[in-house]
C-alpha positions as CSV (number, residue, x, y, z in Angstrom):
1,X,-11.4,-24.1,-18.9
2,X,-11.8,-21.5,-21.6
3,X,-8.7,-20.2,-23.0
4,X,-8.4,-16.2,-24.6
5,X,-6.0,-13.8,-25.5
6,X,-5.6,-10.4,-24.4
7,X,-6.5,-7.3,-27.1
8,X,-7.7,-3.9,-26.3
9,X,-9.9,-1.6,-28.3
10,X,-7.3,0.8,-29.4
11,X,-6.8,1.5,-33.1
12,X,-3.7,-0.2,-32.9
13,X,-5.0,-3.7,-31.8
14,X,-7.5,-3.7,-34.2
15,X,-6.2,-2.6,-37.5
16,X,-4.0,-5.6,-37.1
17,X,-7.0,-7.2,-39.0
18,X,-9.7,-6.7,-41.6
19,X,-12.6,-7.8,-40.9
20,X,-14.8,-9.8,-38.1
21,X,-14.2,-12.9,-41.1
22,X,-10.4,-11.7,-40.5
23,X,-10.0,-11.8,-36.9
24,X,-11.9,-15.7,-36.7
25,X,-8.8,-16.9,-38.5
26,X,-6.8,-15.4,-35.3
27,X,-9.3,-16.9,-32.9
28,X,-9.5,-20.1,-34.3
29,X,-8.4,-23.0,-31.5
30,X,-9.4,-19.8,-28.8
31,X,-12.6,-19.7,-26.7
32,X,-12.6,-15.7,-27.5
33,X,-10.7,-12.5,-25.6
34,X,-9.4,-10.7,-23.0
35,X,-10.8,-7.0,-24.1
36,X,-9.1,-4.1,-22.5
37,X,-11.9,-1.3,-23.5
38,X,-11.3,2.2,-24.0
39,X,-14.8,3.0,-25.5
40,X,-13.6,2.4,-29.5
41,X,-16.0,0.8,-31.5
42,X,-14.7,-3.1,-31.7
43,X,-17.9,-4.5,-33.8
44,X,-16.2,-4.5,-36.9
45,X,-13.7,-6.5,-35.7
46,X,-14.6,-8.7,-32.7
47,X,-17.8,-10.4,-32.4
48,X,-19.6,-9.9,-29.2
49,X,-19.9,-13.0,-27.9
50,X,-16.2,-13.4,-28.2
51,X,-15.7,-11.1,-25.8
52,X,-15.2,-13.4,-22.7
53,X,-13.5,-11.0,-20.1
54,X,-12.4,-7.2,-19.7
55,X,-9.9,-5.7,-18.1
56,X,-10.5,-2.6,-16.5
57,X,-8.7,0.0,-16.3
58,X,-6.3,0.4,-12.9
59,X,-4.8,3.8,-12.2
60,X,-0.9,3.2,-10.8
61,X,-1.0,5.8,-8.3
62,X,-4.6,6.5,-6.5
63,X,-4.2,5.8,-3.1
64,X,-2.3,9.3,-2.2
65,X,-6.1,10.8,-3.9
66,X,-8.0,8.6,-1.9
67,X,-7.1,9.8,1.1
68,X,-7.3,13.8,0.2
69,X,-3.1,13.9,0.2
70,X,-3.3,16.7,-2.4
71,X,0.6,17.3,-1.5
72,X,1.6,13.7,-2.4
73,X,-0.5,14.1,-5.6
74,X,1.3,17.6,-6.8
75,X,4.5,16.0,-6.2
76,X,3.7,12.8,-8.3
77,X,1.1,14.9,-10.9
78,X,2.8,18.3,-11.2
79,X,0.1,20.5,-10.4
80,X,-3.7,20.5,-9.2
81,X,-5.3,21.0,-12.2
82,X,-3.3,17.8,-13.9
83,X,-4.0,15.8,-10.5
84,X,-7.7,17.0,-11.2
85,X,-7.6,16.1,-15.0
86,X,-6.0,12.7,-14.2
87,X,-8.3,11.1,-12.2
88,X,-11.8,12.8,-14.0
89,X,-12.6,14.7,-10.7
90,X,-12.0,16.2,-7.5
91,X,-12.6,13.4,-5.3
92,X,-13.1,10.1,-3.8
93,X,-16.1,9.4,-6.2
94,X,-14.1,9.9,-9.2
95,X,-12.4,6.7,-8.4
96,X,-15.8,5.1,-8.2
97,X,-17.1,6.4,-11.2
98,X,-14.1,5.2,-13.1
99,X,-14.5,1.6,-11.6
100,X,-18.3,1.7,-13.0
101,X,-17.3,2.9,-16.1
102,X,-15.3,-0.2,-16.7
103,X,-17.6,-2.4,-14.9
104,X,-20.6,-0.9,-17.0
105,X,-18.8,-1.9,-19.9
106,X,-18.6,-5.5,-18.7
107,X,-22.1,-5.6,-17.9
108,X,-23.0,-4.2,-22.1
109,X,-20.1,-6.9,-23.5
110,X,-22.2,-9.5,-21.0
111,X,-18.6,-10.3,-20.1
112,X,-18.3,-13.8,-18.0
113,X,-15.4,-11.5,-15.9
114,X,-13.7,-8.6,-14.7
115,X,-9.9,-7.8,-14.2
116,X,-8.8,-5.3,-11.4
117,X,-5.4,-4.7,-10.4
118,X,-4.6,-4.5,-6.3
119,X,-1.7,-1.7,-6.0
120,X,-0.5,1.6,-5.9
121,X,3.0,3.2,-6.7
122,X,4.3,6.5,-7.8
123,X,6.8,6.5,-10.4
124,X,10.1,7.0,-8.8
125,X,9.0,3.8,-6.6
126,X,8.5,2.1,-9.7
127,X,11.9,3.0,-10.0
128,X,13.2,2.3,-6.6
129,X,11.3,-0.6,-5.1
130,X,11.3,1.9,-2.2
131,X,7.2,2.5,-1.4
132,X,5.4,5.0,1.0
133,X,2.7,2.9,1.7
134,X,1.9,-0.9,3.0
135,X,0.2,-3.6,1.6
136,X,-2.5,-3.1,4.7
137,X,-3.0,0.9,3.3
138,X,-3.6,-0.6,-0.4
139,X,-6.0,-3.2,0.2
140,X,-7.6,-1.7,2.7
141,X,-8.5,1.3,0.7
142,X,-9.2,-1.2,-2.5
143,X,-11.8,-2.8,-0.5
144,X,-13.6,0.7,0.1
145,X,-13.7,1.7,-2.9
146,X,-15.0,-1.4,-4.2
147,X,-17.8,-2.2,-1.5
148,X,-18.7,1.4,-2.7
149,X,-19.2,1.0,-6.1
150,X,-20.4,-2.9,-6.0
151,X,-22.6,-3.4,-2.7
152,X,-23.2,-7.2,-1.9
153,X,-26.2,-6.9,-3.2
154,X,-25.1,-6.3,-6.4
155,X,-24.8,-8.9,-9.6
156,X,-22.7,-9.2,-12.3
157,X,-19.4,-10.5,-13.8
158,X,-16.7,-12.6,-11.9
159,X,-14.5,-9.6,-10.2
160,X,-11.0,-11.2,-10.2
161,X,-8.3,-9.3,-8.6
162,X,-4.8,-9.2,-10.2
163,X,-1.7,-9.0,-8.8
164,X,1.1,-7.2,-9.2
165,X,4.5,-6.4,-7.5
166,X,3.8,-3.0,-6.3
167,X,2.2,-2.9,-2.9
168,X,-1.1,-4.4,-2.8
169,X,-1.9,-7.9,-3.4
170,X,1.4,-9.3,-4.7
171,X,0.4,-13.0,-4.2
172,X,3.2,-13.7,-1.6
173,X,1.6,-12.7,1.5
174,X,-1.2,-15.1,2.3
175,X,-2.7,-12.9,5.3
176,X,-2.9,-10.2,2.8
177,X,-4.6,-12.3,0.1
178,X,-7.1,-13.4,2.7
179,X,-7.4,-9.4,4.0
180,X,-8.5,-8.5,0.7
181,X,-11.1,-11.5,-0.3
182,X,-12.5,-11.1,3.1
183,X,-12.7,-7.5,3.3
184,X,-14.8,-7.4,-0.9
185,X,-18.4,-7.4,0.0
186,X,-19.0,-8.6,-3.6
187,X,-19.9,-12.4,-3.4
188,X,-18.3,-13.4,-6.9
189,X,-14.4,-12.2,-6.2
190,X,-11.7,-14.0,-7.2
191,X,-8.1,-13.7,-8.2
192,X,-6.5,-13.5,-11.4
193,X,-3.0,-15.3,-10.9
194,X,-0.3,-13.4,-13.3
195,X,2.0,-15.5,-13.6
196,X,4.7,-13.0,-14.6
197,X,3.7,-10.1,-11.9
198,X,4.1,-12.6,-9.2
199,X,7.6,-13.5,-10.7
200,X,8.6,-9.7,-10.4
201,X,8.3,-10.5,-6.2
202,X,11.4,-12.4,-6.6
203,X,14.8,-10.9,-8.0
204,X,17.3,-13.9,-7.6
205,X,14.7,-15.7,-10.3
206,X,17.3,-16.8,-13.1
207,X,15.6,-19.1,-15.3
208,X,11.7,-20.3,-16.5
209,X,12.4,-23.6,-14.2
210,X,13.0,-21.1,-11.2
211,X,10.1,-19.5,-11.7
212,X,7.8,-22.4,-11.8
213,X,9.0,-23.9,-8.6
214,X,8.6,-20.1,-7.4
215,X,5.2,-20.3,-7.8
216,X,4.5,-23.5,-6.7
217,X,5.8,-22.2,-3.6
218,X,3.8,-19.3,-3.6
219,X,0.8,-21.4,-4.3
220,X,2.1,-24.2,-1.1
221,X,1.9,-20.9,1.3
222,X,-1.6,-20.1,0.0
223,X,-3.4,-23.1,0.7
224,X,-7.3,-23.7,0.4
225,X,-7.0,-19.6,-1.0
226,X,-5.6,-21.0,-4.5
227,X,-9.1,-22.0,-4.8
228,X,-10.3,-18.9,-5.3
229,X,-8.1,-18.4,-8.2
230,X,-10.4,-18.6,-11.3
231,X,-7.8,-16.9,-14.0
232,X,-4.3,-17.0,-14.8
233,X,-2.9,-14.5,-17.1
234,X,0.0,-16.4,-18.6
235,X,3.5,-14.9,-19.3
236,X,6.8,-14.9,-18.2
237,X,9.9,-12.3,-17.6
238,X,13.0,-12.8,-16.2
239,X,14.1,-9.7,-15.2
240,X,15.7,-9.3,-11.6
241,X,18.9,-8.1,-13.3
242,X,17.4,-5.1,-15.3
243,X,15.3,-4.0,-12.2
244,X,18.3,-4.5,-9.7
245,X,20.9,-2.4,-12.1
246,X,17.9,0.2,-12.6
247,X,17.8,0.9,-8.9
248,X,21.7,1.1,-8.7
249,X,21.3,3.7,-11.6
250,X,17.8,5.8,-11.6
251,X,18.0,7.8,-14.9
252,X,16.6,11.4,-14.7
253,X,13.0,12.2,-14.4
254,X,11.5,15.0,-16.3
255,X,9.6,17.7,-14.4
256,X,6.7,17.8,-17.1
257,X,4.4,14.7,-16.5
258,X,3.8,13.5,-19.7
259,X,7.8,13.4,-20.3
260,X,8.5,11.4,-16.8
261,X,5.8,8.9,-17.8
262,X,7.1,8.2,-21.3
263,X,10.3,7.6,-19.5
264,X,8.7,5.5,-16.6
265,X,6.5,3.0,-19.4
266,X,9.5,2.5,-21.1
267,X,11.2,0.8,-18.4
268,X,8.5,-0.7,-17.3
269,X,7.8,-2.5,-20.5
270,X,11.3,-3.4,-19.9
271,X,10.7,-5.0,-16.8
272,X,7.3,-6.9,-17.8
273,X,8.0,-8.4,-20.7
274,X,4.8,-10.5,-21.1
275,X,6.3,-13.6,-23.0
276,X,5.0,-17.0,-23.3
277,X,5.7,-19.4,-20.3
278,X,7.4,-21.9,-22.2
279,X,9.4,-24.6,-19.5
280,X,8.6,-28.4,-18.6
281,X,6.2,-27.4,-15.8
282,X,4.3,-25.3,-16.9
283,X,1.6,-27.5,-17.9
284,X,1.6,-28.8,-14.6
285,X,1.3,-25.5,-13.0
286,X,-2.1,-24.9,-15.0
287,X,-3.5,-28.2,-14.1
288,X,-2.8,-27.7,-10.2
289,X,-4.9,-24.4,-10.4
290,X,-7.4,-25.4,-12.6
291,X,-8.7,-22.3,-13.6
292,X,-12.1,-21.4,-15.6
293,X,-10.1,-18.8,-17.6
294,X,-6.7,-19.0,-19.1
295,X,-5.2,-15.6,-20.7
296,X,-2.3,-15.9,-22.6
297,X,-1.3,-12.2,-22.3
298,X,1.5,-10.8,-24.3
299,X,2.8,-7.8,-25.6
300,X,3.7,-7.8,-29.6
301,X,4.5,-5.2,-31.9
302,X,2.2,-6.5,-34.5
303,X,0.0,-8.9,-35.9
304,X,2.5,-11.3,-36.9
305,X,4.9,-10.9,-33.4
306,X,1.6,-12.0,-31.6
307,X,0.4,-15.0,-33.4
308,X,4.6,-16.4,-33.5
309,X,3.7,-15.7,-29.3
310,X,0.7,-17.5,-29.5
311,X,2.2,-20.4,-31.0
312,X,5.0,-20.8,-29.0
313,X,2.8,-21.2,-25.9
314,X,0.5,-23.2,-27.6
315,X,3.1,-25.5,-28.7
316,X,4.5,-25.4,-24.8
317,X,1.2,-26.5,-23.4
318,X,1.4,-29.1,-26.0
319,X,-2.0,-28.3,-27.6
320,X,-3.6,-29.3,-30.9
């Protein structure tokens, strides 16, 4: 099992340190990173061959585009042009060349995987948990677009799909799991189990022990599927409280797009707090999947924040 954590390629990841020399003092007891690329430059800070999976890029709200609902996409978007200017086209191929664009830059990083979330959701269903389309719509259309830009034929990284808690794969449906691995053309697709995402499925979850015997559960319903789990990305938040009191009291959305979206990532953020795993049980959890990758994947303010994090789950899993 190789163990990472996640960084992207943004100015603000990466001027946490100084220097490739630097960044090895970060790394050290880690197999290498999680890289969320947005094209920046990361050689003077992380090393190639540290670079162990990416993360590609997921749009939250594609399926309405997809399927030519330019109505649906005004209403979420604001207008045409921005619907147009969002996705880097006019239609169903600009989805595909986005996909490629990531999975391109797994192929240059000679990354061992890639990370694709399964979902769709506008923001007032972020909101809401109240969602205009199925699981069924989601995958299905995930699988298109995917046998389109990755033909069986093709070769490559590990494609792992992620879950979330939006509809898609959420990890609690088993026939839906199976719908989606069965419907990838793609010979090397797994999943990439988040352990947090998955807790987001269940509101009534009050405490780290909850959760684990939560996903055990999940896990129990799954069978001979949790095999096909090669990566966990490894976090917890507890926050069924904050997401039911936010759907008893929506605030106000903005009209302008780039207002309602500030509004919308901070509540999110809110609701996936991405922080170490830390209960008895957690350990066990890990050795029952028996993944090839394990992520610790956490959100920090800064350099400091995130090695305290790293610690803490470290000292958890009871490493040395």
């Amino acid at each position: 099992m190789k163990t990472q954590f996640n960084i992207t390629s943004m100015k603000w990841d990466l001027e946490r340190y100084t220097s490739v020399e630097d960044f090895a003092t970060a790394l050290e007891g880690f197999d290498g990173v999680e890289l969320m690329d947005y094209g920046d430059d990361i050689s003077p800070i992380i090393p190639e061959e540290k670079v162990i999976g990416i993360h590609m890029r997921c749009p939250y709200h594609w399926l309405d585009f997809w399927n030519g609902d330019m109505e649906r996409c005004i209403r979420e978007y604001g207008s045409e042009k921005q619907v147009y200017e969002n996705f880097g086209g006019t239609d169903r191929q600009a989805l595909v060349d986005a996909f490629l664009q990531d999975w391109n830059r797994a192929l240059l990083h000679q990354a061992e995987y890639a990370v694709y979330h399964i979902s769709d959701v506008t923001c007032m269903e972020c909101l809401t948990g109240e969602y205009a389309h199925t699981d069924e719509e989601v995958i299905d259309a995930a699988c298109e677009l995917i046998n389109q830009a990755l033909p069986a034929t093709a070769e490559g990284p590990w494609l792992l799909l992620e879950n979330l808690w939006h509809p898609g794969l959420t990890f609690t449906r088993p026939e839906m799991t199976r719908r989606l691995l069965e419907g990838i053309h793609y010979p090397k697709t797994g999943f990439m189990l988040d352990t947090g995402h998955l807790m987001h499925t269940d509101l009534e979850l009050n405490s780290q022990e909850e959760a684990v015997s939560y996903i055990h559960r999940c896990l129990d319903q799954h069978g001979e599927l949790c095999d096909r789990i090669r990566g966990i990305h490894l976090n917890q938040s507890l926050t069924g409280a904050y997401r039911k009191q936010l759907m008893e009291n929506l605030p106000e959305l903005s009209e302008d797009y780039n207002e309602r979206m500030e509004k919308i990532y901070t509540c999110v953020f809110r609701m996936d707090q991405h922080k170490p795993f830390t209960c008895a049980g957690v350990r066990e959890l890990i050795k029952r999947i028996d993944p090839d990758y394990l992520t610790y994947e956490f959100i920090s303010n800064n350099r400091e924040e995130h090695m305290e994090l790293l610690r803490q789950q470290r000292q958890a899993l009871h490493e040395r």
